[in-house]
ChimeraX commands (.cxc) that place a marker at each C-alpha (Angstrom):
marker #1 position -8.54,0.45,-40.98 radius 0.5
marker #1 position -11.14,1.13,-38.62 radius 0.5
marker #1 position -13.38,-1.78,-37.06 radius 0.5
marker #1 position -16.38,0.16,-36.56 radius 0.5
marker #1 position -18.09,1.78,-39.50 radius 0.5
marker #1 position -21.15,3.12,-37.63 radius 0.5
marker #1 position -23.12,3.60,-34.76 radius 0.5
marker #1 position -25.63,0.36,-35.48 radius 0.5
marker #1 position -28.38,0.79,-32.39 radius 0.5
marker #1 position -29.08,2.68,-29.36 radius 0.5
marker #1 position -31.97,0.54,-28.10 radius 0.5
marker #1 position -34.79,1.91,-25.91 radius 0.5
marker #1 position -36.51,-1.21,-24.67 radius 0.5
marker #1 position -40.39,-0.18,-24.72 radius 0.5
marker #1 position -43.29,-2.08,-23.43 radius 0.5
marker #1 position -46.17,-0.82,-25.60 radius 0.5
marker #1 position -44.93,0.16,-29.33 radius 0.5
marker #1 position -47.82,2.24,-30.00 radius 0.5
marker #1 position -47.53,4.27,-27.16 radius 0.5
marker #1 position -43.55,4.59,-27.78 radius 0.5
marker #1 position -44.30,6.18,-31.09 radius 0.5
marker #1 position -46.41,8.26,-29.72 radius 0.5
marker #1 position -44.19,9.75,-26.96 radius 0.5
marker #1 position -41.05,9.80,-29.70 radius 0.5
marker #1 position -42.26,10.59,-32.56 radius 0.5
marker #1 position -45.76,12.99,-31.82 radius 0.5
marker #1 position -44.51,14.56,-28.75 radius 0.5
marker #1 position -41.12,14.75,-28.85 radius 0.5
marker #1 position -40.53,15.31,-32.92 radius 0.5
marker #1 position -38.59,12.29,-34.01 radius 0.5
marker #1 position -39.54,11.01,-37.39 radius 0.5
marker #1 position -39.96,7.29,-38.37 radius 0.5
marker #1 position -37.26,5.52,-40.57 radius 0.5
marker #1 position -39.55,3.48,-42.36 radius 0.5
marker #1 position -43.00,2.41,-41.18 radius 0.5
marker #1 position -43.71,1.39,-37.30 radius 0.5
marker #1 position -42.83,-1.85,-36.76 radius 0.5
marker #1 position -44.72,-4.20,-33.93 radius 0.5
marker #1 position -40.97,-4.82,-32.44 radius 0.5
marker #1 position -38.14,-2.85,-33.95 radius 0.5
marker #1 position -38.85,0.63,-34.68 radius 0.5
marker #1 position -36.07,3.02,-35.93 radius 0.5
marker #1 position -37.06,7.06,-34.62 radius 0.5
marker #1 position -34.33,9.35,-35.40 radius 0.5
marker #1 position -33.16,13.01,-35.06 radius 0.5
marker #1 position -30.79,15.19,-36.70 radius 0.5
marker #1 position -27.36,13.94,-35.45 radius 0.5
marker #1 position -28.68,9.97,-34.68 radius 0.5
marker #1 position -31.01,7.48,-34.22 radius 0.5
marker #1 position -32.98,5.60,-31.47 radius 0.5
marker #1 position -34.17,2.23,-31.78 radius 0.5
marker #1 position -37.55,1.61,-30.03 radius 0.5
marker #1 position -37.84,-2.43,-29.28 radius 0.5
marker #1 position -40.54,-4.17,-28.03 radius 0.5
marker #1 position -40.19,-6.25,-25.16 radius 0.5
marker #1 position -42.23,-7.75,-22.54 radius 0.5
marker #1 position -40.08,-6.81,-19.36 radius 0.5
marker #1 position -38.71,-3.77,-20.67 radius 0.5
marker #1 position -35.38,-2.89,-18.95 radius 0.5
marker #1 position -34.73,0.89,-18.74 radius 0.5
marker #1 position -31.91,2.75,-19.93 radius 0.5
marker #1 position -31.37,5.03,-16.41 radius 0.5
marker #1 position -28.29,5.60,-14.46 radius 0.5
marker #1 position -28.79,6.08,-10.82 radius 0.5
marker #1 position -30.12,9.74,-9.67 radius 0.5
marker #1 position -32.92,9.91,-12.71 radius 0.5
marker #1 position -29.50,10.34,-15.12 radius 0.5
marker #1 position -29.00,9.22,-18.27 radius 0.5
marker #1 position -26.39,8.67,-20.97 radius 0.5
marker #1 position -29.01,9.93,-23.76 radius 0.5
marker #1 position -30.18,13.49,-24.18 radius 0.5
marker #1 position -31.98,15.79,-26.86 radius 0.5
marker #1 position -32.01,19.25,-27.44 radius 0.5
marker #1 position -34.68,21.21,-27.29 radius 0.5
marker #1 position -35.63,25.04,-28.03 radius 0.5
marker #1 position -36.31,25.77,-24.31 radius 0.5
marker #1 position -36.26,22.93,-22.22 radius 0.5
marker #1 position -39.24,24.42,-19.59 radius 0.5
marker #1 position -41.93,24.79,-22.41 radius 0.5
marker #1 position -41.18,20.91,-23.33 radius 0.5
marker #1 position -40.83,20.01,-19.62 radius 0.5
marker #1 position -44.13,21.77,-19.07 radius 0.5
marker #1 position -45.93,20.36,-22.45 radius 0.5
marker #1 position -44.80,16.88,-21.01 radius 0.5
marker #1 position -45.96,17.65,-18.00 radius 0.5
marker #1 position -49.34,18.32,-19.17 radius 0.5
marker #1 position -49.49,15.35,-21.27 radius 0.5
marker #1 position -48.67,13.01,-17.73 radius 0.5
marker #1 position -45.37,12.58,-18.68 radius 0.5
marker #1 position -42.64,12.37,-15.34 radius 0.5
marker #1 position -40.81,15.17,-16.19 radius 0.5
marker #1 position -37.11,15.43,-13.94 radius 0.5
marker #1 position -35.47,19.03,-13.39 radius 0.5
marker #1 position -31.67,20.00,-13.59 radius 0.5
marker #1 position -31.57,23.33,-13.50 radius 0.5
marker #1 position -33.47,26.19,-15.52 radius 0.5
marker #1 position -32.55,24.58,-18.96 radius 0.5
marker #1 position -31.66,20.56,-18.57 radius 0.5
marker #1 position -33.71,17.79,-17.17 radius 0.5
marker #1 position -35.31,14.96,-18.59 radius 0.5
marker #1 position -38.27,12.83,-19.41 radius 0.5
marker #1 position -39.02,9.04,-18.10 radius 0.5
marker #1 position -41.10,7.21,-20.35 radius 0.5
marker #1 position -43.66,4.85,-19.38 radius 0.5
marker #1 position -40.89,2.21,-19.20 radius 0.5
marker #1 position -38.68,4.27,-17.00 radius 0.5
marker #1 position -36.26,5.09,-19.52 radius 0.5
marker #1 position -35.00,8.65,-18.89 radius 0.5
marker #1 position -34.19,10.72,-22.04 radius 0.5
marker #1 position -32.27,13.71,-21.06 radius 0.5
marker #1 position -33.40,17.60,-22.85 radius 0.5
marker #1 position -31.11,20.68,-22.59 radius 0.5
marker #1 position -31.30,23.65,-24.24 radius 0.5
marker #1 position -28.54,26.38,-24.81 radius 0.5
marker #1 position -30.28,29.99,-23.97 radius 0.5
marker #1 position -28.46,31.87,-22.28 radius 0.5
marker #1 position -31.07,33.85,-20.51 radius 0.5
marker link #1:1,2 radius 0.2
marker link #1:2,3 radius 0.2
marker link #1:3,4 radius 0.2
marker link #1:4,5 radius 0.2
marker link #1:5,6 radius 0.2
marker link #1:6,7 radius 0.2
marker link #1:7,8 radius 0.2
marker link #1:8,9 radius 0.2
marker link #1:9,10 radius 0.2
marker link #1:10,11 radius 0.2
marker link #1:11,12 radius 0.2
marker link #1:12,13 radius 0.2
marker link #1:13,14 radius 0.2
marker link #1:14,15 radius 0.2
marker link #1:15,16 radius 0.2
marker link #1:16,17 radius 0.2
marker link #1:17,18 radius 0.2
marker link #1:18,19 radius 0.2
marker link #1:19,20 radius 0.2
marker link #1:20,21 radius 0.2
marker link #1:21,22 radius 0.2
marker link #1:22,23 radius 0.2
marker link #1:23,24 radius 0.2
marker link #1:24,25 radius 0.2
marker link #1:25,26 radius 0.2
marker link #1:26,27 radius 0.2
marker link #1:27,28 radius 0.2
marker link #1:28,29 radius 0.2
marker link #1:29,30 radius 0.2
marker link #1:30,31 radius 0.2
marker link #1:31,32 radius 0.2
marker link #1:32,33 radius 0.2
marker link #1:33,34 radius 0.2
marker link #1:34,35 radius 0.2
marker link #1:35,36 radius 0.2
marker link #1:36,37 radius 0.2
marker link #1:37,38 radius 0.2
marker link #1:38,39 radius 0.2
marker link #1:39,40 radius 0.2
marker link #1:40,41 radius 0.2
marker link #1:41,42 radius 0.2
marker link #1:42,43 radius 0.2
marker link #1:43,44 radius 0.2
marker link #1:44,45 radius 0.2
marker link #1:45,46 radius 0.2
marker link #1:46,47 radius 0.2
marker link #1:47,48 radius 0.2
marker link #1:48,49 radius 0.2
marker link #1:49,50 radius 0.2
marker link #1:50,51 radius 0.2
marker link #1:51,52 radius 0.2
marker link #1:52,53 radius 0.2
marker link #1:53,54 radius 0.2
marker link #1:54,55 radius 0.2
marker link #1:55,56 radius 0.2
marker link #1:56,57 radius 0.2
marker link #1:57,58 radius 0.2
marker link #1:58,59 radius 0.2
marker link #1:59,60 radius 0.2
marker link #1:60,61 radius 0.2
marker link #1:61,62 radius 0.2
marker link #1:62,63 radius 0.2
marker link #1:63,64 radius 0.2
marker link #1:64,65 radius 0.2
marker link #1:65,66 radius 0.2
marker link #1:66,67 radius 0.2
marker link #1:67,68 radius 0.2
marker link #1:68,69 radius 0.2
marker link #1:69,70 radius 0.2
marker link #1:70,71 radius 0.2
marker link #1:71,72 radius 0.2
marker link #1:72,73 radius 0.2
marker link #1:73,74 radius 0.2
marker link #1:74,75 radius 0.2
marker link #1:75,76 radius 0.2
marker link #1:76,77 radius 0.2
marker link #1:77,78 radius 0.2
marker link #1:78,79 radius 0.2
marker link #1:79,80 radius 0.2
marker link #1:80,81 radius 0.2
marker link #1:81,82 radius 0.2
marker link #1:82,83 radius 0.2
marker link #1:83,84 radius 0.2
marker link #1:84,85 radius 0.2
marker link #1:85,86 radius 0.2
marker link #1:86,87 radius 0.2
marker link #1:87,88 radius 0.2
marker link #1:88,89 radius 0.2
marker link #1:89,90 radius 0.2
marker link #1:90,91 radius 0.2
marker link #1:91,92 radius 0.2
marker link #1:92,93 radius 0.2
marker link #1:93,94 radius 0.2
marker link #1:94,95 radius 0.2
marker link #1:95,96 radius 0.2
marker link #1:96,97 radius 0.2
marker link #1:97,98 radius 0.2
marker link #1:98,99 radius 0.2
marker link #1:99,100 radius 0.2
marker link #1:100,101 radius 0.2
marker link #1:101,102 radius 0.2
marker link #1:102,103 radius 0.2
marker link #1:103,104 radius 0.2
marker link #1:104,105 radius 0.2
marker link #1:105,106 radius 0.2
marker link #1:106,107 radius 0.2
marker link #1:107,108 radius 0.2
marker link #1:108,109 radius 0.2
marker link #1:109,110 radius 0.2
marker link #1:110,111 radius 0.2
marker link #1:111,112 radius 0.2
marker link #1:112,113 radius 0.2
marker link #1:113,114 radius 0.2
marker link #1:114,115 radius 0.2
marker link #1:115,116 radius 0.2
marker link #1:116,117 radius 0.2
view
């Protein structure tokens, strides 16, 4: 029998919840499981979930290099990087079709796509 049932959280500590929902769910597409919270606040994609949580020294999920162990995929990563971009969001480039994005908090949330052009 196996000890773990499910994946439980994957925690993105923010700093401002109204401005996390924002970024995750009107920007970048997630939708809300349930109603926003002021401190825990579930956002989730096809595939997963994240778990937005409210802190007041927000520690960000990076890896050194701008890396990171989470990433999205998007249609074409260049029209998100540039619509993020626009909005005064750090966007990070890897390459024609993988990067990511560092929230306000300095998390970095990795995008790919997979065009092959």
């Amino acid at each position: 029998m196996a000890l773990v049932q499910d994946i439980g959280h994957l925690v993105l500590q923010v700093g401002d919840m109204d401005a996390a929902v924002h970024l995750y769910r009107d920007v970048l597409g997630l939708t809300l499981s349930g109603s926003v919270n002021p401190v825990w606040t579930v956002a989730q994609a096809e595939g997963g979930s994240i778990t937005l949580y409210k802190v007041s020294n927000p520690v960000p999920l990076a890896l050194p290099g701008d890396h990171t162990p989470l990433s999205f995929h998007v249609r074409n990563f260049e029209e998100a990087a540039k619509t993020l971009e626009g909005m005064g969001y750090r966007v990070v480039r890897d390459g024609a079709s993988a990067g990511a994005v560092v929230d306000p908090w300095g998390n970095i949330v990795g995008l790919h796509d997979h065009r092959n052009e």
